[in-house]
N, C-alpha and C positions, 0 to 999 in steps of 0.2 A: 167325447168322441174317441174311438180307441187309436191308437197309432197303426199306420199302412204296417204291414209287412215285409220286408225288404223278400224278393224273389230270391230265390236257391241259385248257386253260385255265385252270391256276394258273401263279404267277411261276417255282417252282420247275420244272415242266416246260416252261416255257418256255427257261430255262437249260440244262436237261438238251439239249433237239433243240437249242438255238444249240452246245453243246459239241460233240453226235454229229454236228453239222451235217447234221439234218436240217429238213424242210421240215413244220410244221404251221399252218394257217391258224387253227384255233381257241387254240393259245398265242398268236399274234401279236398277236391281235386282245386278250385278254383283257392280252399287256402294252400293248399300246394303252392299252385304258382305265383302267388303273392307273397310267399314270404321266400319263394328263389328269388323274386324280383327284389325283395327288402335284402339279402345278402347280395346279393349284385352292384346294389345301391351301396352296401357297407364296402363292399370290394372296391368300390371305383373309388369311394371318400379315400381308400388305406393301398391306393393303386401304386406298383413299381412300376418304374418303366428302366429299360434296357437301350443303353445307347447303343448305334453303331459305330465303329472307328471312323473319323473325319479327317477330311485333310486343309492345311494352314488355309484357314478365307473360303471356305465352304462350309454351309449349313450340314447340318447334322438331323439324321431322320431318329425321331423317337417313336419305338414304337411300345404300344401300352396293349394291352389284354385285359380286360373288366370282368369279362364274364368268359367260360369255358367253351360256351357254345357263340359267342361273340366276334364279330371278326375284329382281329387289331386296328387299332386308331392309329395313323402318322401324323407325327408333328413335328416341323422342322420348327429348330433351332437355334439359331446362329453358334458357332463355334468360337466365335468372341477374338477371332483376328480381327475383324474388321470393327471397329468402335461404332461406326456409323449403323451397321447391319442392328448391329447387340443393342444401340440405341434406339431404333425403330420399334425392333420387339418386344422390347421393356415396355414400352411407349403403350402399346399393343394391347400386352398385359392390365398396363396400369387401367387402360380405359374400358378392357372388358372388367377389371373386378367394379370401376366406379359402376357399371350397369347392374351388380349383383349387389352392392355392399349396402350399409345403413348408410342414416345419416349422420351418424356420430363417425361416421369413418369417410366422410366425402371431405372436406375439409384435409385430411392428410393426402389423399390423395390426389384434389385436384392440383395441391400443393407441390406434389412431386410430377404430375404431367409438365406444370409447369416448366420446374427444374430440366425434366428432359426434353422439353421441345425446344427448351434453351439451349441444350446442349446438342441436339443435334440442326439446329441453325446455326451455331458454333461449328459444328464439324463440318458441316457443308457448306459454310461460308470459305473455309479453307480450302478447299476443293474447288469453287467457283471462284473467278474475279468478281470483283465487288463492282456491277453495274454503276457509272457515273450517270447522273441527270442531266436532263439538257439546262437546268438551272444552275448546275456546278459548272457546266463545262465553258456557258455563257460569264459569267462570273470569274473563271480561269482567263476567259478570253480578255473579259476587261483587263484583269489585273498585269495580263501583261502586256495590253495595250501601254495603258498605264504607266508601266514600269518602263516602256520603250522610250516612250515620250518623254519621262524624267530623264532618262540616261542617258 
């Protein structure tokens, strides 16, 4: 049984008339715009972005341009006064690539989520008082029941 024919305006029928050499306007056009999309795709892998000036304890917008005719992406980014802020969005980071990455690379990372969600229950333990329990407090109360009555 022979194989379908892919319809004009896919890659593949574009191939096919470059091989019979023949002439279609509608493959040409659609490999046009697939391989603007394939440099687009190479532009965003190999993208700059442009900070704007920040001030001490304010996020910082980045904005990025991928494609010509693209509107800029913002991305705020902590400016790194605040440890807590810079800590969150590392955080952020860390657990968007574990949605993308192998498995030969989850293992470091969940490794490192770890690390920073230690550190930032670290950061914001200092920033909160540290809730007592009604078990501690009971416990506090014996002991200096306790202590009254000896002394």
């Amino acid at each position: 049984m022979p194989r379908q024919l892919q319809p004009c305006g896919t890659h593949a029928a574009y191939v096919r008339h470059r091989r019979n050499k023949e002439e279609c306007d509608t493959c040409k056009e659609a490999e046009r715009e697939r391989k603007a999309k394939a440099r687009a795709a190479k532009k965003l892998a190999d993208a700059s972005v442009s900070l704007s000036t920040s001030e001490p304890g304010k996020t910082v917008g980045v904005e990025s341009k991928y494609h010509e005719q693209a509107d800029p992406i913002i991305i705020t980014v902590p400016s790194g006064a605040d440890p807590l802020e810079s800590a969150k969005w590392r955080l952020a980071k860390v657990r968007g690539a574990m949605l993308l990455s192998t498995p030969r690379d989850m293992a470091a990372l969940a490794k490192r989520e770890e690390e920073i969600v230690a550190l930032i229950q670290e950061l914001e333990g200092s920033k909160i008082e540290k809730k007592v329990s009604a078990l501690d407090q009971l416990a506090a109360k014996r002991a200096q029941r306790l202590a009254n009555a000896a002394g």
